[in-house]
N, C-alpha and C positions, 0 to 999 in steps of 0.2 A: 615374312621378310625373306628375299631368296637369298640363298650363300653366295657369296663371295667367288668368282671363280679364281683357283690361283693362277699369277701371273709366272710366267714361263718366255727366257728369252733365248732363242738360240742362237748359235754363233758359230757360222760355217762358210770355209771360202766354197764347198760346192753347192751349186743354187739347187741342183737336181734333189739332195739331202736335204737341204733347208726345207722343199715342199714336200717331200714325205716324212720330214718330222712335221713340218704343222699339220698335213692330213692327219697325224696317227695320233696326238697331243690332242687336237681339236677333237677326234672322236672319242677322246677319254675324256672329256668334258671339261677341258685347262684353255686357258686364252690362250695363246699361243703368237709370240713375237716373233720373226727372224731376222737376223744381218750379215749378210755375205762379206761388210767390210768391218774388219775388225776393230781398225781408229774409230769408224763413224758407231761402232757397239758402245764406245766407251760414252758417248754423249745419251746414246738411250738408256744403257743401265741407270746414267743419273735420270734420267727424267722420268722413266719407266718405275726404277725402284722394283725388280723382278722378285717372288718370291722364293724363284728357282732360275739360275745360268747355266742352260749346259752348254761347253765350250768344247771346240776342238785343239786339242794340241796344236797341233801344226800348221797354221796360217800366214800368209805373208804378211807383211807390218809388225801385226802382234801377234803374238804367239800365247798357248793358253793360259803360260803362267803368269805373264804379263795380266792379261783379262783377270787370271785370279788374286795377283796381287791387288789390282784398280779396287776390285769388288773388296775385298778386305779391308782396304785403305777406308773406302766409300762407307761400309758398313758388316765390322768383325763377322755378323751374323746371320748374311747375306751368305746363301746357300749355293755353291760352287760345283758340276758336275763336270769331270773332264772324261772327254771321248775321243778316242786314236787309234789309228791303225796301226802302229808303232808300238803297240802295250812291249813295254818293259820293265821288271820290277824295280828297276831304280827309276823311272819314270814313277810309276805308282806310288813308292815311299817317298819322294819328292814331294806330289800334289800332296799330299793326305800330310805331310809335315807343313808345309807348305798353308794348309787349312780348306781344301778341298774334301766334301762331303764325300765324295765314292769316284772312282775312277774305273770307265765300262772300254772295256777293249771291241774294237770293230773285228767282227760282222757282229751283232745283237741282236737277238731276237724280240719280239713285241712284249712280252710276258716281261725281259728280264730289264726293257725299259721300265714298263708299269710300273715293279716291285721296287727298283731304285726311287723314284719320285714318290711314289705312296710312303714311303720310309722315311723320305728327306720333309717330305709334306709332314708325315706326325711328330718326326721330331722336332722340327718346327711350330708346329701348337702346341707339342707338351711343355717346351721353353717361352712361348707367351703366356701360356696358361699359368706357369708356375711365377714369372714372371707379375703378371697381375696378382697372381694368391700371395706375392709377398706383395705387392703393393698397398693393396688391400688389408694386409697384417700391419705395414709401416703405418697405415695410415686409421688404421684401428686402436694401435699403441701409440700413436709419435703423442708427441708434445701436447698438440692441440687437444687431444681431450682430457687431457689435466688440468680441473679449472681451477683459478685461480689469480687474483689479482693482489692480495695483501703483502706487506712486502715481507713477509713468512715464505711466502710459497715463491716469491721471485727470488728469494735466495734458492733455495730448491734447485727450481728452473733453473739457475745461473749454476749452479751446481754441477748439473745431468749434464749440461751443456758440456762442462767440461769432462766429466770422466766416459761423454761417448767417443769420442780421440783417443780413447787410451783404452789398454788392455787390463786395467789399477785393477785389481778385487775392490767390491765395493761394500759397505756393512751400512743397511738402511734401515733406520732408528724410529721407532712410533708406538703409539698404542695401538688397540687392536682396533679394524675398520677403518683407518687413514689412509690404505691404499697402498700399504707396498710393496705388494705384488704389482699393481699397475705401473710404480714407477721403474721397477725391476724389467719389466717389459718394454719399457719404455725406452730406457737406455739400450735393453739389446738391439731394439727396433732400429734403432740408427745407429747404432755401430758398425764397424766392418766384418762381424761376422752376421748381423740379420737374415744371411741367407741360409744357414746352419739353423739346426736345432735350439730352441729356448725348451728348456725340460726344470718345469715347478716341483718341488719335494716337500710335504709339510713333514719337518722332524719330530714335530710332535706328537704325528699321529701312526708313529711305529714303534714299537719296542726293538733296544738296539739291535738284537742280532737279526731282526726282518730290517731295519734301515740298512746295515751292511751290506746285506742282499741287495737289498733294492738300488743302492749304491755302486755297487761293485760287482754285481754278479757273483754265479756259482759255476763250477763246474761239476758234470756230469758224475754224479756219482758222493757229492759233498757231503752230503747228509741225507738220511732216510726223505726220499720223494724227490731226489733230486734227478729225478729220470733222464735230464739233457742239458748241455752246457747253457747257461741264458746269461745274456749280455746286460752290463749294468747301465742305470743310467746316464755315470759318466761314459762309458762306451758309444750309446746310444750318442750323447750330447756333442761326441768329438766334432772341434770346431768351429764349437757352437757355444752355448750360456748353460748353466747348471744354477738356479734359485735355489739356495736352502733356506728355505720358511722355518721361524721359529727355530733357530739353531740353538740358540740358549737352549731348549731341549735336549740335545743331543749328547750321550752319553757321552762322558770322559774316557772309555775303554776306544769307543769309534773316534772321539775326537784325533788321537794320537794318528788312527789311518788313515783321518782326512789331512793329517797337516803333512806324511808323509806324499802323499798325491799331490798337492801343493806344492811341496817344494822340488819335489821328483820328476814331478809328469809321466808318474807313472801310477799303477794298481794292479793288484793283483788280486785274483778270484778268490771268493771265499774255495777254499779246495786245492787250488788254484799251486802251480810251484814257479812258473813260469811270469814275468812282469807284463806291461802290457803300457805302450805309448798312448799318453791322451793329452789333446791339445783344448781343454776347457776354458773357459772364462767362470769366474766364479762371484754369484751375486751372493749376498745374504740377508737376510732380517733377523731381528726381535721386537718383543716388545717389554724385552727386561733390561737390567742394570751389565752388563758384560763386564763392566769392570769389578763393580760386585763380587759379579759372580767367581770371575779371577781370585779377590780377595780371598774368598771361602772357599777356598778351591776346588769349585762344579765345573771351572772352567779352564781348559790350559793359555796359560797364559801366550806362552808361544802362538800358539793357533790364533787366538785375538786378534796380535800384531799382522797375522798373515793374512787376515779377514778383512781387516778394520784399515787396508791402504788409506781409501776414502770413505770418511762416514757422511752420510745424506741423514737429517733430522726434519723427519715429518713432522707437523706442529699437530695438535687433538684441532678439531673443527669448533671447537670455543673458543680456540684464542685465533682463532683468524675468522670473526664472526662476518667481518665484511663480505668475504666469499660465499656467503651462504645462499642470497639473492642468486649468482650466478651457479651455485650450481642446482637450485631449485629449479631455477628455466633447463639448465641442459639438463635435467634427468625427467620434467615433466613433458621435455622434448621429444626424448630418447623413447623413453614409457609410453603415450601418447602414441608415437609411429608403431613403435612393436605390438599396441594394443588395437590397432587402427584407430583410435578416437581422436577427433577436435578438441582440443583444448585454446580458444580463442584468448583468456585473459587468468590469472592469476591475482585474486583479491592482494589487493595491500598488506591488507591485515595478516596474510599468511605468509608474508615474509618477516614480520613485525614479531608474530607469535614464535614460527622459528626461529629469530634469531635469540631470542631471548630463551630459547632450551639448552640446555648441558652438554647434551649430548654425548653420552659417555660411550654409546656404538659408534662415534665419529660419523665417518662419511656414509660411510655402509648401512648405518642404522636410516641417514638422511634420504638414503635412494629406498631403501624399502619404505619408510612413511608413504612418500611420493608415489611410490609404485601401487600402493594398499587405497590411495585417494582416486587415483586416476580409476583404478578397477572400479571403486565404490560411483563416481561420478553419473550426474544425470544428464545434467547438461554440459556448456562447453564452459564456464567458467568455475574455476577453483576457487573451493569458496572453503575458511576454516572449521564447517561444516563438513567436512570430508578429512580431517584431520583426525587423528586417534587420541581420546577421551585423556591419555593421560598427558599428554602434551597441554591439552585445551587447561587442564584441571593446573597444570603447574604453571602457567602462565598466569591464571587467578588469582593462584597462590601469592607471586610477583605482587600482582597489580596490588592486591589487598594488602601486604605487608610495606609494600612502599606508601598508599596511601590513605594507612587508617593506623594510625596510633596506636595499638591497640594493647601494646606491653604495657606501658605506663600507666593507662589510664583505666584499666577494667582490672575482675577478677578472671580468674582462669576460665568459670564458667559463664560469666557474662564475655568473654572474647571469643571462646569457642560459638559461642551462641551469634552474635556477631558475625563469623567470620562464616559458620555454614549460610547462615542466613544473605551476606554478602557474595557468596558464590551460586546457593539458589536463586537468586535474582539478576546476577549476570550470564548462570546456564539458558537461564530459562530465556532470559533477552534474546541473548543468541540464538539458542534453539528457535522460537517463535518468526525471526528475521529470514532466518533462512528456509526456513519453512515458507515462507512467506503468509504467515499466519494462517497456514492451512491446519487446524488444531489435530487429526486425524493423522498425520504426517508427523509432527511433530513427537508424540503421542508415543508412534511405531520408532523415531531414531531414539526417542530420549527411555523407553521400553517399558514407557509409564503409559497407564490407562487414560480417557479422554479426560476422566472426573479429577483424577490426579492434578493434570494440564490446568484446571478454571480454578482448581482450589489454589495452586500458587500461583496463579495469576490475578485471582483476587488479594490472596495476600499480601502479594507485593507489586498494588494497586498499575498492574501491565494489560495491554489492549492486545488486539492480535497486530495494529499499528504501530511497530514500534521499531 
């Protein structure tokens, strides 16, 4: 595919100028526009849409700041170049306040054209580029890929909704594997600082005075190996969101610095004598009791109140079993693309068998199952033969307890005997089905020999048709 040439218009009362700019433009390999009337400029910049104006000052009708207001009006990011024989510094600080990319004083040489548009050109794609990479980020974190349909998760939803409008510290409540980090990202993503830093911290996985550090930075010379000043995360984050993961971890001794930066907006290095302005947003999680933990006091309680503006309560992925369906499709979706593979259909049954598991890894546990079947997979359908043994096993467990008696009516060792025997005959069902009674196959998943295979299937009078 050939590149784009960029568009370039120029805008000059002298015609003789106008064609030794497009000769000289054309030969640097730019499309090159021009218009001697500078009213009639204003109807091409809209139609044209240039990625570059250069404009003369001094023209009759319009004049250049005219031309650069329009272009502004037209489009903030619409690239304005003014050229004049008249250079004078308050001229110059004028355009460039004004919002004028550079301002090249007449006579100019070919070179020092070049190097103005090659400069106005990259800062121009490094602001689409960056531009797209948050897009791409909004649209990686926004809403939409938090599934969910029970009205668990639309309270949630209804939630984020509201504390992306506001600068609130927010404190997001769940077990472990519910996802809130994701939702942490989420809300920054559509906030008004999304363009700023989001910077993740697990508290729990520093001892406090390396969390300080990593929080707050040190100064050169803090302590043994501190060879050079380094800027902490809130530093880094100004502007931006700061997640602290697992806070309920975090030391009572650091607690006290954090609430001071809280309420301050300010920090200072470890080492450090001097304060230091930071304009953070501050997310948090646990997957503990906070108020608890206040009670006994691991926790200050002040800090709490300062955390806990708004609290978000992730539900565990068994009480919002409805959801489960949907996000088996979007992660056999997700997994499936990143893996290249087809996955054309999803058995019934392997929404049936998931819903009715615990789930005690929540969602995170859900995406790796899914992720562990798609690798294992032959073909293109997901069949509960690609499921992991312990899922299959406690879903038996279900069936058999819901529909065999078996407290009441037996001894301990006649229900055991029962009960293996009622699972060897529903593995083996299974096994053999999706085998598709290929008994060699079946044999190698189930990690039993062929003769193993005939003898419980004689036992428990099964075909390879079943």
């Amino acid at each position: 595919m050939t590149e784009r040439k960029a568009k370039i218009l120029v805008i000059d009362d002298e015609r003789e100028m106008l064609e030794n700019y497009s000769r000289l433009l054309t030969k640097m390999g730019y499309s090159c526009t021009t218009e001697s009337d500078s009213e009639a400029a204003l109807k091409t910049i809209e139609r044209l849409q240039p990625d570059i104006v250069l404009a003369d000052l001094k023209m009759p009708k319009k004049d250049g700041f005219e031309i650069l207001s329009f272009c502004k009006d037209l489009d903030p990011e619409m690239i304005v170049i003014m050229i004049t024989a008249y250079a004078t510094i308050e001229n110059a600080v004028r355009a460039v306040k004004k919002g004028a990319f550079d301002f090249i004083p007449k006579p100019f040489s070919l070179d020092q054209l070049r190097i103005v548009i090659e400069r106005a050109l990259t800062q121009k794609r490094l602001k689409e580029e960056n531009y797209n990479l948050t897009r791409q980020l909004r649209d990686i974190f926004g809403f939409k890929n938090i599934v969910g349909k029970s009205p668990l998760m639309q309270d949630v939803f209804e939630m984020m909704n509201k504390v992306t409008k506001t600068d609130a510290n927010v404190l997001i409540i769940g077990e472990t594997g519910t996802g809130k980090e994701l939702i942490a990202r989420a809300i920054h993503a559509n906030s008004r600082r999304y363009a700023k830093p989001f910077i993740p911290i697990d508290c729990a996985s520093f001892p406090e005075h390396l969390l300080e550090d990593e929080l707050f930075g040190h100064e050169k010379g803090a302590f043994t190996g501190a060879y050079k000043t380094k800027k902490g995360l809130f530093e880094v984050a100004d502007g931006g969101t700061v997640f602290l993961d697992e806070i309920g971890d975090m030391g009572i001794n650091l607690q006290a610095k954090l609430l001071r930066v809280i309420q301050e907006r300010q920090l200072r290095r470890v080492g450090g004598t001097s304060f230091i302005d930071v304009d953070v947003r501050i997310l948090s999680a646990t997957n503990k009791d906070l108020k608890e933990a206040v009670e006994k006091g691991s926790f200050r309680k002040d800090l709490f109140y300062r955390l806990n503006v708004i609290t978000i309560h992730l539900p565990p992925l068994r009480k919002r079993r409805e959801d489960i369906p949907l996000l088996v499709d979007h992660f056999v979706q997700q997994c499936a693309s990143d893996m290249g593979k087809k996955v054309s259909r999803v058995d019934c049954e392997v929404y049936s068998i998931l819903q009715s598991y615990e789930w005690p890894g929540n969602v995170r546990e859900l995406k790796n199952v899914i992720e562990r079947a798609i690798t294992l997979m032959d073909g293109e359908i997901l069949t509960p033969a690609y499921l992991p043994d312990y899922i299959l096993q406690e879903k038996m467990k279900q069936d058999l307890i819901t529909s065999t008696p078996i407290f009441n009516r037996y001894s301990y060792k006649e229900a055991k005997e029962r009960w293996i025997a009622a699972f060897e005959k529903e593995y083996l069902s299974r096994l053999l089905r999706e085998a598709r009674g290929n008994i060699s196959l079946a044999a190698q998943r189930a990690g039993l020999n062929r003769r193993t295979i005939y003898r419980l299937m004689k036992r428990y009078n099964l075909t390879r048709q079943v």
